[in-house]
N, C-alpha and C positions, 0 to 999 in steps of 0.2 A: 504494500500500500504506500503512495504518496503521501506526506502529511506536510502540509504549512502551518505554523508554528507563528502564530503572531501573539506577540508578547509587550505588555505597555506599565509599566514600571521606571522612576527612577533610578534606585537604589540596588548597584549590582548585590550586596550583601544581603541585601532583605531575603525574609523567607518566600516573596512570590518570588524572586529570583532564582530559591533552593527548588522551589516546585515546576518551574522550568528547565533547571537542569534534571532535575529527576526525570520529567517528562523524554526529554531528548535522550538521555541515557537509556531510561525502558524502549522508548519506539527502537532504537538502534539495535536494544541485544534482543528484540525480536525480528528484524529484520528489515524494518519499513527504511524507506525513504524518507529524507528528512531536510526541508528547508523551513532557517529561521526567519523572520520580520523582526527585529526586536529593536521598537520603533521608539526608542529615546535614545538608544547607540546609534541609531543612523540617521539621530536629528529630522526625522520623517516629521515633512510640515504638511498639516492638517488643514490646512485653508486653501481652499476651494475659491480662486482666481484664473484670470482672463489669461494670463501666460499659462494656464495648464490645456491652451489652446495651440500651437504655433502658426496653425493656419485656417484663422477664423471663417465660418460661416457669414457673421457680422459684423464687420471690425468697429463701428458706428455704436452698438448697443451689444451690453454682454448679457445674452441669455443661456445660463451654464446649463440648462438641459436640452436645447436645441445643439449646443457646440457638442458636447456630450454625442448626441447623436450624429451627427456627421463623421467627429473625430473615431469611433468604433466603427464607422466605415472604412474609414481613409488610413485607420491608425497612425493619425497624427493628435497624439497626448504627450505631453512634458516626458522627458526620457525617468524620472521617480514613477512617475506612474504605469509605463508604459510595464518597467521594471516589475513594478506588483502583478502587474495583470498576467506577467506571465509567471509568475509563480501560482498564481491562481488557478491558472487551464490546467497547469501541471498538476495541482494537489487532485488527488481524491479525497482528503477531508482535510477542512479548515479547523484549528484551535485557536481559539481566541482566550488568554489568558491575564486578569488586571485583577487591580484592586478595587470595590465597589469605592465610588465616589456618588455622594447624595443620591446614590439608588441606585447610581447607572456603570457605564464603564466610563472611561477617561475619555475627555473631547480629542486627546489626540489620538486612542484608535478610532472614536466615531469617525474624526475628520478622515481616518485611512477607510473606512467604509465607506465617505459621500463619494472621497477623490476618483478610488480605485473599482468600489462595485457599481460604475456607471449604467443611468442609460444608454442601450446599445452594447454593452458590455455582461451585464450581469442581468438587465430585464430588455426586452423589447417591447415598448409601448408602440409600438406599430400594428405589431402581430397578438396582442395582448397576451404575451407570453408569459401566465406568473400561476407561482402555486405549482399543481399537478403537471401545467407545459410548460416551467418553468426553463429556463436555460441551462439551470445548475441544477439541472435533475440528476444527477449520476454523480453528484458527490452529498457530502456529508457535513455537517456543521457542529463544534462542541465550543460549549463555555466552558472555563474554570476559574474559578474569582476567589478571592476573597472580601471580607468582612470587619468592620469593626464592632460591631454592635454584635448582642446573643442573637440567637438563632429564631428564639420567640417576639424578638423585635421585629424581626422579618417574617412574619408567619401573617395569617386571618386573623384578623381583633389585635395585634401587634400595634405598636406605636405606627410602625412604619412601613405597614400593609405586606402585604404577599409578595415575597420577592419573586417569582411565577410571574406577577404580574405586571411586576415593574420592566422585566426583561422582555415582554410580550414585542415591545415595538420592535424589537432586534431579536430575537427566536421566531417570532411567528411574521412581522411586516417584514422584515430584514431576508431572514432565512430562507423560511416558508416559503416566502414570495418569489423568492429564486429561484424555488423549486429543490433547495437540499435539503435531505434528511436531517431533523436537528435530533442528537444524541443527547440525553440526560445530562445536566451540569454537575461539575465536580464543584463542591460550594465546603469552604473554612471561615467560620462564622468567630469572630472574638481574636481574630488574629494577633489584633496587639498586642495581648496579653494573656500569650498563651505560654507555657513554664517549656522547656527542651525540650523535657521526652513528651507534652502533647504534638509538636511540633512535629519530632523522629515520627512518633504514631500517624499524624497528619501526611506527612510525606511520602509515608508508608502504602498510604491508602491511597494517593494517588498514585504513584507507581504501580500497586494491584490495579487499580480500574483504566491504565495507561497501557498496561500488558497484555489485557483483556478488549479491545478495542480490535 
């Protein structure tokens, strides 16, 4: 199996750090394929502009989902993005791995989802290509995140609702929409302030649900 490995994190010593090395070590000594994104070491810039055109539709007025569409004809995108897309045709399953920020992932992978899963690229609104005929039918999608808050702060009648539900725009509009398979998230709730060995246990457990993939 192909895997792309997109990872968004500061801090190389943090334990999402340790849980992506762990990741990439399992995929390997099972045998998969392996490219990383790891989008604060390559300075990956998240804003969605008119240079992500080189050779506009409308030079006069920037409309980025019209340029979007022309540019996935002509494959004329910024050579950063063009760069993602093709790690993308490659993978058979996407990982996407962060730390929750106010419910969500970081603006800088979303911004690597506006740039990179374009119109014409990832959906075809022409052909209304989404969902079940989706373009990225024949791959696969996972989260692995973690958490600062308990696990029942993120739940039903929790402070801060249903984590399920918070990820819907991005598992179900995001994913779904594409047409890939989204796979169960690997979720570590209390991260901050978790002692060693829950962390070893933690890391443990995604390596098992990494190998099992």
């Amino acid at each position: 199996m192909k895997v792309l490995y997109i990872f968004a994190h500061p801090e190389p010593k943090s334990f999402n750090a340790a849980m992506k090395d762990t990741a990439l070590a399992a995929l390997k000594e099972k045998g998969h394929e392996v490219k990383l994104s790891d989008l604060y070491a390559m300075e990956f810039n998240p804003i969605l502009k008119a240079s992500d055109f080189p050779d506009r539709k409308n030079p006069d007025f920037f409309n980025p989902f019209l340029e979007a569409i022309k540019a996935s004809k002509t494959g004329a995108f910024s050579p950063d993005i063009k760069e993602e897309m093709e790690k993308v045709r490659w993978a058979d399953l996407l990982i996407f791995q962060f730390p929750i920020y106010f419910t969500a992932m970081p603006a800088l992978m979303k911004g690597w989802i506006d740039r990179v899963l374009a119109p014409g690229f990832g959906f075809n609104p022409v052909t209304n290509s989404a969902y079940d005929t989706g373009l990225f039918k024949v791959k696969s999608a996972m989260l692995a995140f973690t958490a600062g808050a308990p696990k029942e702060v993120y739940s039903e009648g929790g402070a801060h609702g249903d984590i399920y539900r918070h990820l819907e725009s991005i598992t179900h509009c995001v994913f779904e929409y594409m047409g890939m398979k989204v796979l169960p998230s690997f979720m570590v709730f209390e991260a901050g302030n978790m002692s060693g060995e829950r962390g070893d246990e933690e890391l443990e457990k995604y390596r098992q649900r990494i190998s099992e993939l």
